[in-house]
C-alpha positions as CSV (number, residue, x, y, z in Angstrom):
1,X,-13.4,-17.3,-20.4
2,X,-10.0,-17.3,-19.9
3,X,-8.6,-14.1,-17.4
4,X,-4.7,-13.4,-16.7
5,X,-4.0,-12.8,-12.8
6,X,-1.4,-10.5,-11.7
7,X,0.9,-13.3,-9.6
8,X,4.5,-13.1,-8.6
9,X,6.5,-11.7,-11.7
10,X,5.0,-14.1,-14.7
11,X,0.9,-14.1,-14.2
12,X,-1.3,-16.7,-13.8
13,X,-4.3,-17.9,-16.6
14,X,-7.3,-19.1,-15.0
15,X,-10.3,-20.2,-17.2
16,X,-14.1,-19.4,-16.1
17,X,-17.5,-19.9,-17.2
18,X,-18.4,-17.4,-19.3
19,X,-22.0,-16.5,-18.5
20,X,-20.9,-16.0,-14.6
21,X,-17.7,-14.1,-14.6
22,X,-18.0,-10.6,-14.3
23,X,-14.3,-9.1,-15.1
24,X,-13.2,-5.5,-13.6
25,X,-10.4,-4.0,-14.2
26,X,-8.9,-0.4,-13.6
27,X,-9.7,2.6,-16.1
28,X,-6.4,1.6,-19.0
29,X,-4.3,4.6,-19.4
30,X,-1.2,4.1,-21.1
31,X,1.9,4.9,-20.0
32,X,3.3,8.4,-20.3
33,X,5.5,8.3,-23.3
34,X,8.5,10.1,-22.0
35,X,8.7,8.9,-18.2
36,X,11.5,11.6,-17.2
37,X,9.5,14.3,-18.8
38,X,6.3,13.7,-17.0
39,X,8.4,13.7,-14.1
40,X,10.7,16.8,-14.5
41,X,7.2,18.9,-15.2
42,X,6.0,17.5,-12.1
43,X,9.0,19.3,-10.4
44,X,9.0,22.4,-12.2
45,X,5.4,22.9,-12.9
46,X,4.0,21.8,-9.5
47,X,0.2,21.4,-8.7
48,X,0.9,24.2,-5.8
49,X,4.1,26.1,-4.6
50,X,7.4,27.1,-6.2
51,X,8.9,24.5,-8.1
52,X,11.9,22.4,-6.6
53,X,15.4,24.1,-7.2
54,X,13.7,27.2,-6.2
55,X,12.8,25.9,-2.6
56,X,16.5,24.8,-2.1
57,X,19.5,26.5,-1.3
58,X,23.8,25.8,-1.5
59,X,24.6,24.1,1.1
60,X,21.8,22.6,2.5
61,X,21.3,18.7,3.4
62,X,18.4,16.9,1.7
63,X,16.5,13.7,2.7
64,X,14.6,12.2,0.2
65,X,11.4,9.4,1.8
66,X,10.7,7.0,-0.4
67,X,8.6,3.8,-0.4
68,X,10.1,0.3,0.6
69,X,10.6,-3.1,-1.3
70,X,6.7,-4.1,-0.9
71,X,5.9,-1.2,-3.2
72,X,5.8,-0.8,-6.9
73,X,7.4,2.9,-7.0
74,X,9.6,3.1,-9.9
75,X,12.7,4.8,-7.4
76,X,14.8,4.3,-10.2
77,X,13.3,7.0,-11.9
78,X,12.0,9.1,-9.4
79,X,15.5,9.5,-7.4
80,X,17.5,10.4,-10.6
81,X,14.6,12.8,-11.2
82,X,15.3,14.9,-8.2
83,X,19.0,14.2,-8.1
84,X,19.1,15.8,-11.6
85,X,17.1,19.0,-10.5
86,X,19.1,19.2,-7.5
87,X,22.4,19.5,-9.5
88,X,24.8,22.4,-9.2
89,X,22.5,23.7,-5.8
90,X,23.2,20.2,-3.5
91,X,26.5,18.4,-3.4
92,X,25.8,14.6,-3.7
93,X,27.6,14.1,-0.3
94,X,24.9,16.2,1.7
95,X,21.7,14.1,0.4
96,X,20.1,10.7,2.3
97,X,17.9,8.7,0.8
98,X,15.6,7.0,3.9
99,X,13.7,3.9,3.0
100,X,10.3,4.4,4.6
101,X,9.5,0.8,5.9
102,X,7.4,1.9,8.7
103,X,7.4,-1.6,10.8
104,X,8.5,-3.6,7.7
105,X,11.9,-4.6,7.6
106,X,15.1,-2.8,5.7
107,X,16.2,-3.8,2.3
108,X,19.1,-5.7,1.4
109,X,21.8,-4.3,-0.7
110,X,20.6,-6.1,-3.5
111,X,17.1,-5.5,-3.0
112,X,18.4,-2.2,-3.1
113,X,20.6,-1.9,-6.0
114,X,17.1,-3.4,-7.7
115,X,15.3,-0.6,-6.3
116,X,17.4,2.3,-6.9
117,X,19.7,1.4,-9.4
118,X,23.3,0.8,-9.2
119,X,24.1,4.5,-9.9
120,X,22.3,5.8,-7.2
121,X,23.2,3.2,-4.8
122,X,27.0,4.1,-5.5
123,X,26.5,7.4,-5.1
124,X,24.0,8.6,-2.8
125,X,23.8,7.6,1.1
126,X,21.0,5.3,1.2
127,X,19.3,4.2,4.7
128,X,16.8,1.9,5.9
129,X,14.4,3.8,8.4
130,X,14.3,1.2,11.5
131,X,10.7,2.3,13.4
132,X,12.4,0.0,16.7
133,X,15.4,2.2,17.0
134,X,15.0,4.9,19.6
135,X,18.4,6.6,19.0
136,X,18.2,6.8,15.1
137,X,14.5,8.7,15.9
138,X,13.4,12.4,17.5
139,X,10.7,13.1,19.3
140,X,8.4,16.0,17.6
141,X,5.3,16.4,20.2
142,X,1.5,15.0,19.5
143,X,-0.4,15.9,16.7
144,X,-3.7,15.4,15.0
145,X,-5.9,13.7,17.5
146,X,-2.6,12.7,20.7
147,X,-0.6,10.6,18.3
148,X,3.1,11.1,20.1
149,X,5.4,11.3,16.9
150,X,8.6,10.5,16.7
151,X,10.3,10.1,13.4
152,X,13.4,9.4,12.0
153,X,16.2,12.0,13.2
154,X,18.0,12.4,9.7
155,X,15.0,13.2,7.9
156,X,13.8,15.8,11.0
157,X,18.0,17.3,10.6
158,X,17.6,17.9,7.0
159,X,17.1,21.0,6.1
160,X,15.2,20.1,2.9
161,X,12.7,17.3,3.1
162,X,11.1,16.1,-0.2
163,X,8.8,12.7,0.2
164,X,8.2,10.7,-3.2
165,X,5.7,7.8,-3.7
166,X,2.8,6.6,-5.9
167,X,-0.9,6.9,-5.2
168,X,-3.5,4.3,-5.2
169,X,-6.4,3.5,-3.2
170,X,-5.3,2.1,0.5
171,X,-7.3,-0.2,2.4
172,X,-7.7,1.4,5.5
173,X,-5.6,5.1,4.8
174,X,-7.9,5.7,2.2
175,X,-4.9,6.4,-0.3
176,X,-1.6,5.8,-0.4
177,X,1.4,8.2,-1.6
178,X,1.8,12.0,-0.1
179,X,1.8,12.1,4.1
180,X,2.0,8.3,4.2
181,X,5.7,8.8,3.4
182,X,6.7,10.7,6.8
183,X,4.4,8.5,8.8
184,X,4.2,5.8,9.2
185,X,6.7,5.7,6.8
186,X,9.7,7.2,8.8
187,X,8.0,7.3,12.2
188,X,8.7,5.0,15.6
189,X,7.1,2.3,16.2
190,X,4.9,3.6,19.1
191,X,3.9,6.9,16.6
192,X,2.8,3.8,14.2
193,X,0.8,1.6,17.1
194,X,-0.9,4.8,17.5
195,X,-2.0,5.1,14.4
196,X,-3.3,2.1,13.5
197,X,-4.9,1.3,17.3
198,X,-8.0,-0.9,17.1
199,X,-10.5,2.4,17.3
200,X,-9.0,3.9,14.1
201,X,-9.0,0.7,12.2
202,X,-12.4,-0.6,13.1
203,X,-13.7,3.1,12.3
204,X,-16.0,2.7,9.1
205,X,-14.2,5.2,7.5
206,X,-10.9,4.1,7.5
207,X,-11.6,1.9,4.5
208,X,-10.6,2.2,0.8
209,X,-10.7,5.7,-1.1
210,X,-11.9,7.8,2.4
211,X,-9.7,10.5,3.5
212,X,-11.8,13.6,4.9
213,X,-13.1,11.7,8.1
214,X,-10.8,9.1,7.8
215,X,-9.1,8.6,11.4
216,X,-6.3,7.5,10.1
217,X,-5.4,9.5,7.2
218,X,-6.7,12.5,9.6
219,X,-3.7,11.9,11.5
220,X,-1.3,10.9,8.7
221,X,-2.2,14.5,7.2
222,X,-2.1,16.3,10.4
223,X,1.6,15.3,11.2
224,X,3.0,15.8,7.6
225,X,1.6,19.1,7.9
226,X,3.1,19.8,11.6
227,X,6.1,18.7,11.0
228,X,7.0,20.3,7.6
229,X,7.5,18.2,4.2
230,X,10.0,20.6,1.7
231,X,8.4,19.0,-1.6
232,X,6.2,16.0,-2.3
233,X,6.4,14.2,-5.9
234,X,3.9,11.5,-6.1
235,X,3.0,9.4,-9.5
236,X,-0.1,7.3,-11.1
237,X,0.9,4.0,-12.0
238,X,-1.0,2.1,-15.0
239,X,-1.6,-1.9,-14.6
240,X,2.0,-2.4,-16.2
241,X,3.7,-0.5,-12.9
242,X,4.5,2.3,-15.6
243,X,3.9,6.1,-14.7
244,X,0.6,7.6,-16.7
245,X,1.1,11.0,-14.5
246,X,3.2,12.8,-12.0
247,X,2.1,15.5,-9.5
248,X,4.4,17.9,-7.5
249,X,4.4,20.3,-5.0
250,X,3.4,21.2,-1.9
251,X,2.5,17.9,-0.1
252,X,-1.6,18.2,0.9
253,X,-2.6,20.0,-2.7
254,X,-0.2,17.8,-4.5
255,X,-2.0,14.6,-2.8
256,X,-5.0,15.8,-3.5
257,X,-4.6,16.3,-7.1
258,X,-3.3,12.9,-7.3
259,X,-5.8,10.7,-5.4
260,X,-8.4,12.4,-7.4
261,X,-6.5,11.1,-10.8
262,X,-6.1,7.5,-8.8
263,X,-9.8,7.6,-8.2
264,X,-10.8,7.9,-11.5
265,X,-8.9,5.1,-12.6
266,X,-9.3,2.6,-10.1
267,X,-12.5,2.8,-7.9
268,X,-15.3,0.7,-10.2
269,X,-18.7,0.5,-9.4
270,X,-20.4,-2.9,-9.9
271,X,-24.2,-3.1,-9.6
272,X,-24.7,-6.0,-6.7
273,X,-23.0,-8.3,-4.8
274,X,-21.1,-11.7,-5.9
275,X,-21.7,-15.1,-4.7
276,X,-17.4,-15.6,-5.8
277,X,-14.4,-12.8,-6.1
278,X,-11.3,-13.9,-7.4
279,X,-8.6,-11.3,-6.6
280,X,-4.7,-11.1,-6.6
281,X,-2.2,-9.0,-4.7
282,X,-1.2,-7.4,-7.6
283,X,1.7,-9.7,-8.5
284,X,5.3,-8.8,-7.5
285,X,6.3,-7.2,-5.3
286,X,3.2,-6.5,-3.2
287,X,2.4,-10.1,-3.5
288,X,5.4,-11.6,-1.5
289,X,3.7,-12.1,1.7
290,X,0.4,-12.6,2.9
291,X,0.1,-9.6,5.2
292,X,0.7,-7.6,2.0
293,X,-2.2,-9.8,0.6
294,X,-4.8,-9.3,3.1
295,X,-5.1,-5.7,0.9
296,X,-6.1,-8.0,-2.2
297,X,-9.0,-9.7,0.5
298,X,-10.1,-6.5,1.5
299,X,-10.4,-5.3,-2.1
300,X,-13.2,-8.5,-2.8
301,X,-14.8,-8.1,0.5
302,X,-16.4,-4.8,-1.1
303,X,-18.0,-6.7,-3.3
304,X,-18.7,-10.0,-2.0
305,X,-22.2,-11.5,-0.2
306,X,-22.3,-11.9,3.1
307,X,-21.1,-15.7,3.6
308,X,-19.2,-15.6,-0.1
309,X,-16.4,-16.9,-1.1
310,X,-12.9,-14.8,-1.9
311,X,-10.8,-16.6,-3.8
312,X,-7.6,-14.6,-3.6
313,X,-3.8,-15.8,-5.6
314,X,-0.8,-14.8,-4.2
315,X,2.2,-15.8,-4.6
316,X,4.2,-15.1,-1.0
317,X,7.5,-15.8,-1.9
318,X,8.6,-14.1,1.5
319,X,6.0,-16.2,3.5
320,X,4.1,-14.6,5.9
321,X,6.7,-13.0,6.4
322,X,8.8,-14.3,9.2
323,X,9.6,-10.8,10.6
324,X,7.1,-8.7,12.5
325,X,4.2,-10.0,14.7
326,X,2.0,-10.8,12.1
327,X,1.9,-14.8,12.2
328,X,2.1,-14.4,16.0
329,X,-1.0,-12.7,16.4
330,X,-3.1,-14.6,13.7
331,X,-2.0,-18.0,15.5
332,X,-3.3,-16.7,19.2
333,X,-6.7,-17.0,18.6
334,X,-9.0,-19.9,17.3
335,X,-10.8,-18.4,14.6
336,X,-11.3,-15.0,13.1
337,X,-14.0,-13.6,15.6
338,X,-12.2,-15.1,18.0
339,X,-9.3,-12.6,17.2
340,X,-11.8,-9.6,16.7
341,X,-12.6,-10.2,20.1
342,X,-9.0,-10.4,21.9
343,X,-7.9,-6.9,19.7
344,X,-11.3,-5.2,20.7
345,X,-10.4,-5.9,24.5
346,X,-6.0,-5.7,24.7
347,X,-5.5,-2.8,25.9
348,X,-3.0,-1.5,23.9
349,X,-1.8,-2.3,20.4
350,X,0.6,-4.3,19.4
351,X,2.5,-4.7,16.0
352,X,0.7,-5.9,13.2
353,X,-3.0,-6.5,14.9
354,X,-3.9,-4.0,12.5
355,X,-3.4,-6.3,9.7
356,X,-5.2,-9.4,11.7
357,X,-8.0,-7.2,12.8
358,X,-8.7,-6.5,9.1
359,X,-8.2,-10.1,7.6
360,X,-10.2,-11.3,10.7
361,X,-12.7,-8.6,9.4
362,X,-12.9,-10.0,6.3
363,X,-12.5,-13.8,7.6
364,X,-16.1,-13.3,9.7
365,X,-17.9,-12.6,7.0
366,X,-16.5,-14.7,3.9
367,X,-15.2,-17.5,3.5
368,X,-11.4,-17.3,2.4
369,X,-9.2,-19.3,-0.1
370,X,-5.5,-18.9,-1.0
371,X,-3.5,-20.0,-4.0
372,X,0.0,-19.7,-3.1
373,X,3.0,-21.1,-4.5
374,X,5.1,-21.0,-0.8
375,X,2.6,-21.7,1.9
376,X,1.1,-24.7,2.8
377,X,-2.2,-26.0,4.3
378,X,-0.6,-26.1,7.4
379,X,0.9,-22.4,7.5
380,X,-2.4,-21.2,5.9
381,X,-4.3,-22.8,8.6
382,X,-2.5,-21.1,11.1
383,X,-4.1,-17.7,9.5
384,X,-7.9,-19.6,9.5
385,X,-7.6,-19.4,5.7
386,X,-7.7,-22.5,3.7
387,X,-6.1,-23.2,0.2
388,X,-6.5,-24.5,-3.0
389,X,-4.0,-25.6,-6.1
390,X,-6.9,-25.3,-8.5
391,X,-8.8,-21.7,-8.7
392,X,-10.4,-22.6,-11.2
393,X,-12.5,-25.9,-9.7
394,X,-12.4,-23.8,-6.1
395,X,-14.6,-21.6,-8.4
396,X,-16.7,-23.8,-9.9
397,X,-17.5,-25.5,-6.7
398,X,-18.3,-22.5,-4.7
399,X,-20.8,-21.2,-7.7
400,X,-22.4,-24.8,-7.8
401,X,-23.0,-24.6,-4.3
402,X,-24.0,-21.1,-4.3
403,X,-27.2,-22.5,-6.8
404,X,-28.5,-21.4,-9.9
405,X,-27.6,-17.5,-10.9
406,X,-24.8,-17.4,-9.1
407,X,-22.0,-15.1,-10.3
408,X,-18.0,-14.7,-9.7
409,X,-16.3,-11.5,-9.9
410,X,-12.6,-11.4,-11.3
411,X,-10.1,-8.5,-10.0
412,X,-7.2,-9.7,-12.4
413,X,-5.0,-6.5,-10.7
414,X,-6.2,-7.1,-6.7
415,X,-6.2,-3.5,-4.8
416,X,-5.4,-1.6,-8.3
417,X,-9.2,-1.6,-8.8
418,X,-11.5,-0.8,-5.9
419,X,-14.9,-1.9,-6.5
420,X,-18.1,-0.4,-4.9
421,X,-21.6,-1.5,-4.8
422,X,-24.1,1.0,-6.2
423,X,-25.1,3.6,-3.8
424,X,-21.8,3.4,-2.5
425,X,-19.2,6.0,-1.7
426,X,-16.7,6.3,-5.0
């Protein structure tokens, strides 16, 4: 059986035996056949509340969150979406677009001329939320359970605040899209350490598709809703990164509609465990670094035996990356409980232990394999991961050694389809 993995921008064929490979795949829906339509009724026909132009006034400044590099949003569509509904009520000159990296670094200017399109970068003030600078940031008070929040000053200024994003399931915030775009996205870094603090990650229901009960989607909610979003647009994207629906409106309702849509299409139930998953990071761009791809690893732990393999391809153009504390923290233990261990007793987060304490989740109880195109053994070894140029034989080997019955799973799209075991929580 031959399968095509999502990797970097051109996919990857593997071939697999046939009667041992189990393929799953999101629910196909194609893509909506007039992308600007979906989205202008999305912003005149909201899920709940008044549509857009009739929430916004002459005058008024604007801020508009939107989702960073990593992420498959199509911005180029979105942005001139609301920029077009906004015309002849905002002048051009009074709207900021703020890039909501959370801890991840700012975009180029190229990155985002790719991101935006050149017509919106030439026109509209476009900045990169930095979570480590204290004077471009506001304090707002604690909410939901003491998280201090602090988020980005010209998004608490504006007088109309309007978040965009797309909605999938999220490894440990349940789902993506909605509050996620005010924090982390545009929060300080100590409102994001807070958030993601060993307690709140280790909780068992801060995993994929969870968000009543979720600690960490609790809080996410909780300060989105304290601190006042104008308008939220969110959209479904279909295995081709194309829209199949938008949702508008009031942030918490509009969310709601749309992770219920996401959770039709991508949470799968498989019947038992695998002896083998072979995932992917989705391809480009969530696939350019491995802490992106740790979501992929998380996706095939759902699904894998205990002492299983994960076979996960990713292409990591952008290395591990060399920002942020991620490679730092994965290199100062010796193995993956080792690492459990150090976060369960620091006694206060750092950046990017969130991620480690995951993969080391992960690590403890399968064994993992990479196929990258940028790291080596060396720099995979440093994460306690090893890594293979053949996923194919990796397979093979790991199913031979499993014994007779043994069966693989495939997750051609990574994190785009959440699988569950029967009896499971959809």
């Amino acid at each position: 059986m031959k399968v095509r993995l999502a990797y970097g921008e051109t996919g990857l064929t593997v071939e697999l035996p046939d009667e041992a490979t189990t393929v799953v795949t999101p629910v196909h829906h194609a893509a909506a056949p007039d992308q600007m339509g979906v989205l202008r009724a999305a912003l005149r026909d909201p899920v709940s509340g008044p549509p857009l132009r009739e929430r916004v006034r002459p005058g008024q400044t604007v801020a508009i969150s939107a989702c960073d590099g990593t992420r498959p949003q199509p911005r180029h569509l979105m942005i001139p979406a609301i920029l077009d509904e906004l015309d002849g009520i905002v002048d051009l000159d009074d709207v900021t677009i703020l890039v909501a990296t959370g801890t991840h670094r700012g975009n180029t200017e190229a990155e985002l001329r790719a991101m935006f399109g050149d017509a919106v970068v030439d026109s509209v003030r476009i900045v990169n939320h930095d979570a480590r600078d204290q004077g471009s940031l506001t304090y707002l008070g604690r909410f939901g359970k003491d998280v201090p929040v602090w988020l980005n000053t010209a998004w608490v200024e504006a007088d109309v605040r309007i978040t965009t994003g797309f909605v999938e399931p999220h490894f440990f915030a349940g789902f993506s899209g909605g509050p996620k775009l005010v924090a982390p996205g545009l929060a300080a870094l100590e409102t994001v350490l807070t958030l993601h603090d060993a307690a709140r990650i280790g909780d068992p229901r801060a995993t994929w598709g969870v968000i009543e009960g979720n600690p960490v989607h609790d809080d996410v909610r909780a300060i989105a809703e304290g601190t006042g979003v104008t308008f939220a647009l969110d959209v479904i994207l279909n295995r081709d990164k194309d829209i199949a629906a938008a949702f508008g409106g009031d942030i918490l309702p509009m969310h709601a509609a749309a992770t219920a849509a996401a959770r039709r299409v991508a949470m799968r139930r498989v019947e038992a465990p695998f002896d083998v998953v072979v995932t992917t990071n989705s391809g480009y761009p969530l696939d350019q670094n491995l802490y992106q791809s740790v979501k992929g690893m998380s996706a095939a732990f759902q699904v894998v035996r205990p002492g299983g393999v994960i076979v996960c391809a990713a292409e990591c153009r952008d290395g591990f990356p060399d920002h942020g504390s991620y490679r730092e923290v994965l290199a100062s233990a010796p193995s993956p409980q080792a690492l459990l261990d150090a976060i369960a007793a620091r006694p206060v987060t750092v950046p990017d232990q969130w991620q480690v304490q995951i993969q080391a989740r992960i690590q403890a109880g399968a064994r993992v394999v990479v196929h990258t195109s940028y790291l080596s053994d060396a720099d995979l070894a440093e994460a306690h991961l090893e890594r293979t140029d053949d996923i194919a034989a990796t397979v093979t080997e790991a199913l031979a050694a499993a014994g007779p019955g043994a069966r693989v799973c495939v997750l051609p799209e990574g994190p785009q389809t959440i699988p569950y075991l029967s009896g499971g929580r959809a």
